[in-house]
N, C-alpha and C positions, 0 to 999 in steps of 0.2 A: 426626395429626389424625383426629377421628369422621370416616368418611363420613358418618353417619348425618346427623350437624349439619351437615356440609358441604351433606348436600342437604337438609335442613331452610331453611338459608339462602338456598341458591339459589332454593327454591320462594317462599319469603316473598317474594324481591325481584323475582320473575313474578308474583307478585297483587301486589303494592305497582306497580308498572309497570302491570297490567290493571286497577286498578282506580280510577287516580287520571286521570279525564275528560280527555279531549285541551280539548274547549273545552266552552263554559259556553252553545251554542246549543241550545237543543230537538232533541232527536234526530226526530221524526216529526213535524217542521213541515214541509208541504208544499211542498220548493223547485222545482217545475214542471219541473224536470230531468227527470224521466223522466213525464212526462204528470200531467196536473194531474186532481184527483178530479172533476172536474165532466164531464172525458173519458171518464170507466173505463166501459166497455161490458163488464157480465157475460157470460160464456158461454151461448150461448145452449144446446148439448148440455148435460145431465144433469153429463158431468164429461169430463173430458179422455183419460179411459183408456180403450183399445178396448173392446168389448164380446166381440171375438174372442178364444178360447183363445188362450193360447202352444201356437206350432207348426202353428196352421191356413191 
């Protein structure tokens, strides 16, 4: 047998499996499991990365 088509086929049946939706629920509907958006408290600092060199 091809390898070639052997991993031709393998690949096909890894995107046919990734790409066929587990469920039919809205992905980014807000289920309150990890804090609901009327919680979200922005950063109040510029951004989260030191201002400090590496190594100082």
């Amino acid at each position: 047998t091809d390898p070639f088509k052997e991993n031709q086929r393998r690949l096909e049946k890894l995107f046919d499996g990734a790409s066929t939706p587990d469920s039919s629920e809205e992905t980014f509907v807000d289920d309150v499991e990890y804090g609901s958006d009327k919680d979200y408290r922005p950063s109040e600092s510029e951004s989260s990365i030191s201002k400090d060199p590496v190594g100082s």
